[in-house]
C-alpha positions in Angstrom: 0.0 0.0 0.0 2.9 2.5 1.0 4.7 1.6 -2.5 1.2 2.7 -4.4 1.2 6.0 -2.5 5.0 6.4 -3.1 4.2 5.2 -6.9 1.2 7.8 -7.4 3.5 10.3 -6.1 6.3 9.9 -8.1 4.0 10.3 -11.0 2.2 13.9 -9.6 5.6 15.0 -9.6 5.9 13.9 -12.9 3.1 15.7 -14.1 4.0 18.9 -12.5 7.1 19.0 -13.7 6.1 18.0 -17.2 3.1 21.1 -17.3 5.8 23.6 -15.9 9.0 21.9 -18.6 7.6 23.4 -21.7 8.3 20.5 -23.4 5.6 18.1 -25.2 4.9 14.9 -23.3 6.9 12.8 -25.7 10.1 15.0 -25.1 9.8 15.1 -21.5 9.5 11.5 -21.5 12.3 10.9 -23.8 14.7 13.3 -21.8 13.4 11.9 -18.4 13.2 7.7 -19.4 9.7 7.7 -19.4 7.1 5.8 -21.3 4.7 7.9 -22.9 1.7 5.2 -22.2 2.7 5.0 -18.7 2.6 8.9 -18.1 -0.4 9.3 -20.1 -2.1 6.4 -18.0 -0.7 8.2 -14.7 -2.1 11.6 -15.9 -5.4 10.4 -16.7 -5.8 8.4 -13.4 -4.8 11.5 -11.3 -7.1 13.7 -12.6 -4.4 15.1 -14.5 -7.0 15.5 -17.6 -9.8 17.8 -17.2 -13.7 17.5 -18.7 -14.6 21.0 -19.7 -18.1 22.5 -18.6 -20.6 24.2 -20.8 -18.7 27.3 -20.4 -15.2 26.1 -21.1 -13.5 26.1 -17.6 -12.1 23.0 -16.0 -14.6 20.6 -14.3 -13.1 17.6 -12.8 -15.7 15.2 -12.5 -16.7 12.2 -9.6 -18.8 9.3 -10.2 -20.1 7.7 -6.6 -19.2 4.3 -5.9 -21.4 2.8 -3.6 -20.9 -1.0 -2.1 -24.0 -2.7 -0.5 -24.3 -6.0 1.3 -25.4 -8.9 -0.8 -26.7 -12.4 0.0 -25.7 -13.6 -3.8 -21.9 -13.9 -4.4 -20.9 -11.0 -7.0 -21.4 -7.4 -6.3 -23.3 -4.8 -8.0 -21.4 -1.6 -9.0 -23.9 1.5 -9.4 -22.2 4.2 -11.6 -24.9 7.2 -11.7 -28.8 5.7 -12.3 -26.4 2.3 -14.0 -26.4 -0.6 -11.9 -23.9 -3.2 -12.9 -24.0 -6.9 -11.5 -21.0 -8.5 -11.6 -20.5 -12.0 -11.1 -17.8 -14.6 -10.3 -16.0 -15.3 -13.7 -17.1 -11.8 -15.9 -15.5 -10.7 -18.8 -13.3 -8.1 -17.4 -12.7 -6.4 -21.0 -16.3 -6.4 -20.9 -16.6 -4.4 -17.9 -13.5 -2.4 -18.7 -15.5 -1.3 -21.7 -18.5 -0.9 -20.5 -16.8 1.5 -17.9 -15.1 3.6 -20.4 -18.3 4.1 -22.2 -20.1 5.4 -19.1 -17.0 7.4 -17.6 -17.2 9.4 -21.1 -20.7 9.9 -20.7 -20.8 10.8 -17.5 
């Protein structure tokens, strides 16, 4: 758990340093050893993207996860008015899909 929070902030820094360089992300990664995937995978999971709003500011967006108890094995993942049951032995590129789709519409 500590090396994840280590991990994430190595990346932030990353990010920071990479909005103040100047220099496009594939430079930056270049001059620094980086892999352009993995930034751009870091920058999207910290937030580093943001939606724009109808009036073309920066919005950063949350969708609620809520986790109820269940009697059934599986669990049910609610992303806005979406419910999603999930059970033992899904197609996780499914669901990876699936959540995509609904993040972008969202």
């Amino acid at each position: 758990m500590k090396a994840d929070l280590e991990n994430a902030a190595r990346w932030q820094r990353h990010i920071k340093n990479l909005k103040s360089s100047g220099l496009t992300r594939r430079k930056y990664c270049e001059k620094n050893g980086l892999k352009l995937s993995t930034l751009d995978y870091w920058s999207y999971g910290l937030g580093a993207h943001k939606k724009r709003d109808n009036k073309g500011g920066n919005k950063t967006t949350w969708i609620p996860l809520r986790i109820g108890e269940s009697q059934a094995s599986g669990i049910d993942l609610q992303v806005g008015k979406v419910t999603i049951e999930i059970k033992p032995g899904f197609d996780s590129a499914l669901l990876t899909d699936l959540l995509r789709t609904l993040g972008a519409l969202c």
